[in-house]
C-alpha positions, 0 to 999 in steps of 0.5 A: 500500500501507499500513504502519506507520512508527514506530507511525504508518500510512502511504502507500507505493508500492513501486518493484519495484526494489532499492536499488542498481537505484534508485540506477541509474535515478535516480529520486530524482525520485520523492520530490519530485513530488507528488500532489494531493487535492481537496476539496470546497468548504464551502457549495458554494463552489470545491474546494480543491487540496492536495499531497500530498508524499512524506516519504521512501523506505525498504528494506521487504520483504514476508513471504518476499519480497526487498527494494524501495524504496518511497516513502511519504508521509501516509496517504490511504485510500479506494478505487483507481478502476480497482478499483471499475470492475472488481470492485464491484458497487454500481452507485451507488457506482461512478457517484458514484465516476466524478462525484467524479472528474469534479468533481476534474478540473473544479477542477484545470482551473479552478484559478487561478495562484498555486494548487498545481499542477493536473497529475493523473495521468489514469489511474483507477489513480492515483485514489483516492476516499474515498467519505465523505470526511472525518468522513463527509463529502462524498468526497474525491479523492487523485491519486498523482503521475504517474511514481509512478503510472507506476512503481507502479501502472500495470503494463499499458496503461489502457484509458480513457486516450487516448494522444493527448488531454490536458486536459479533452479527455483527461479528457472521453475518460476519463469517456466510457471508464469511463461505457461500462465502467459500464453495458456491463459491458466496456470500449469498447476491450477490446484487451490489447495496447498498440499496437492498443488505442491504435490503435483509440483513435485510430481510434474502433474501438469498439461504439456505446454505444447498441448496447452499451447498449440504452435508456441515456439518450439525452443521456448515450449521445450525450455518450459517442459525442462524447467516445470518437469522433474528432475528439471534442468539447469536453472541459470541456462535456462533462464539465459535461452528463455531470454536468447528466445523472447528478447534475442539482442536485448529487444524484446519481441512481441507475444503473438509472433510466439505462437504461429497458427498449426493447419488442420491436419497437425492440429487434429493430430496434435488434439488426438495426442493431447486426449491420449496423453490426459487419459493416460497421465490420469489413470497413472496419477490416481494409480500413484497417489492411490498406492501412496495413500493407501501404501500401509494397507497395501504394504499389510495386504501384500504381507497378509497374502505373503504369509497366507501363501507361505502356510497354504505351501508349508501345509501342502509340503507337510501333507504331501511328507505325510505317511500315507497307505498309498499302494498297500495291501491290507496285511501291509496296513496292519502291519505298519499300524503294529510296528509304529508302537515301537517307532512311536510313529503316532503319524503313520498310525493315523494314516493307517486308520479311519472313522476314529479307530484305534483312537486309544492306542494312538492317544498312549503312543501320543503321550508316550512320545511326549514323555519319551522327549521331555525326558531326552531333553531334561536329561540331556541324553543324545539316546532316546528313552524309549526303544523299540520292542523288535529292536529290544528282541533282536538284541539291541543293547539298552542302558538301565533307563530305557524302556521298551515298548511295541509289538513282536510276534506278529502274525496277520491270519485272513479270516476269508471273509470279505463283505463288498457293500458297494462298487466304491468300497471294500470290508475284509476282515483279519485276526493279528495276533501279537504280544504287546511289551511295555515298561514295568514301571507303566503298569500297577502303581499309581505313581510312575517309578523309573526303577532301573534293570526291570524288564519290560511285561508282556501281554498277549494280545489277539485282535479281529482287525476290519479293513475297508478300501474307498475312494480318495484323493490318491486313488483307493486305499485300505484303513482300518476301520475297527479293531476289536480286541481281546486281551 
């Protein structure tokens, strides 16, 4: 804004905030950081860069309004950048606006140690262009300290700066930005809301300016594609060739002999290109934002469905390890059910049976089992407690506190008698006679006693054993389906 102090004109910048609210926030800091004008050299030479420095702070309210702050300092008058971007229609004077803002940019990067401070605020808010300069010359630059320019006069998120680039790079973006603006007649990222419009920034979400143009100068839409797009390309060369490219020579060219008229036929071409473009650049950016959005959740699926294929191989790998009567005769069934007592092989006997048969011998080999390893481990004994009665019978050698448990003397009788129900499965009967050994102190006391040097007891045993064969999924296969016993 611009007032009168004293009868003498001045520059201000109104805080919005009230005398004691300034106190509060500490923002004395904004009386002492300065601003900076650039001004062209005499003779083409090299610009000079002066401060601007604010003289004070004061209580001023508008007519009908309450009171505020406002720092103020010399006056500068000219035109704010961003105003000129969105509301003039002088095509020539907004491209030799955007030239002399480069060119300030160029200087304040070039400028020497020893020279006032080279740091000016990048949004076009903070600039203002004296387009005739000073007693109507060449025009002259004023950038308004930076948190002045924060507080003040950026009341919303710039749409051409970067958030992320600083420097020539950050400067090269800004030129690109407000180039796009200028001859598409919209910004590159038009988003209002601050976070997606910074994110599309930094995902280059923005319609080529080649589209977004059709027929702009070849060497000037490429600059701006290089500058707007990830992972963007030399700031201060850039900014050099937009100037070889609108003001070769140092005089400027006007706007429209930027943009040439396309025919038809590459105009057609040019629009079926731009649809294809729109359609796949959507679909990727939603993709893309979906995934990073719902990255924990995809990241939880894909560990959900990892660990579900892992149990779903792991179970069939075991079920496939698993024993099975696969390929058996009958005898061979009842045999392999008899001998794992011994192997306390607990697994080959459930495969050996069906319909809940020989639940009771299967459950004693279970807990046996049990004991057999606790007690391995307790002990810390590499040999296990529990040896098989056939290996006990062939003369294996056994310490005093092994036990023997299993079968011997098996003998598989068929009892010719088979009943067939079906066409899918088959009865046979067969009577197996066997004696049954296990451990002396297993049998009478309540309470077990791990006496040492007594032999295992016999019991003879004679069982009636009913096989039946029915289909499944490794083809026929013959259980046993009851064992009657008579001890």
């Amino acid at each position: 804004m611009i007032f009168e102090i004293d009868g003498r004109r001045v520059l201000g910048f109104d805080t919005g905030l009230d005398s004691r609210s300034f106190a509060q926030a500490k923002l004395a800091r904004l009386i002492t950081e300065p601003g900076l004008i650039v001004r062209p050299g005499q003779a083409e030479g090299p610009h000079r860069i002066e401060l601007w420095k604010a003289s004070g702070v004061l209580e001023r309210s508008e007519v009908g309004g309450k009171p505020t702050m406002v720092v103020w300092g010399p006056l500068f008058e000219g035109d704010r950048l961003d105003l000129l971007l969105n509301e003039c229609n002088e095509q020539d004077k907004i491209l030799a606006a955007i030239c002399v803002w480069i060119q300030a940019m160029l200087a304040l990067g070039e400028s020497a140690p020893g020279n006032p401070p080279a740091a000016a605020a990048p949004w076009p808010g903070a600039a203002v262009i004296a387009q005739n300069g000073e007693n109507g010359g060449t025009p002259v630059i004023f950038f308004a300290p930076p948190s002045l320019a924060q507080r003040c006069i950026i009341t919303a998120a710039e749409q051409y700066v970067h958030p992320d680039l600083d420097g020539m790079r950050g400067a090269a973006f800004t030129a690109a930005a407000m180039l796009y603006r200028h001859f598409a007649g919209a910004p590159p990222f038009p988003a209002t809301d601050e976070s997606l419009l910074h994110q599309d920034m930094r995902e280059g979400n923005f319609l080529p300016v080649r589209f977004a143009v059709p027929g702009l100068d070849a060497r000037l839409a490429a600059l701006i594609q290089n500058a707007l797009e990830p992972p963007h390309g030399n700031g201060e060369k850039i900014l050099n060739e937009i100037l070889a490219v609108v003001q070769p020579g140092g005089q400027a060219v006007s706007a429209a002999s930027l943009v040439q008229p396309l025919p038809e036929t590459d105009r057609l071409l040019l629009e079926k290109e731009k649809a294809h473009f729109i359609k796949i650049k959507t679909a990727s950016v939603k993709t893309s934002r979906f995934v990073t959005r719902n990255s924990a959740i995809l990241l939880g699926c894909l560990a959900a469905f990892v660990i579900a294929v892992f149990i779903t191989v792991s179970i069939a790998q075991s079920r496939s390890r698993l024993p099975s009567t696969a390929g058996m005769e009958p005898a061979q069934v009842i045999e392999s059910y008899y001998n794992a007592f011994g192997e306390l092989d607990h697994q080959m006997m459930e495969a050996c049976v069906t319909n809940g048969a020989g639940k009771d011998d299967i459950s004693a080999v279970i807990n046996l089992f049990v004991i057999s390893k606790t007690r391995q481990a307790y002990e810390l004994k590499k040999s296990p407690p529990v040896i098989s009665a056939r290996e006990w019978q062939q003369g294996a050698e056994i310490n005093a506190d092994t036990q023997v448990f299993g079968v011997t003397d098996l003998r598989i009788t068929n009892n010719k008698e088979q009943i067939t129900n079906n066409k899918d499965m088959e009865k046979v009967q067969y009577r197996v006679d066997y004696i049954f050994w296990v451990p002396a102190e297993l049998v009478g006391d309540s309470e077990i006693e791990f006496a040492k040097n007594r032999p295992p007891l016999p019991y003879p045993r004679s069982d009636i054993v009913t096989l039946v064969r029915k289909k499944e999924k490794r083809g026929l296969n013959w259980h046993i389906a009851e064992i009657q016993r008579n001890d």
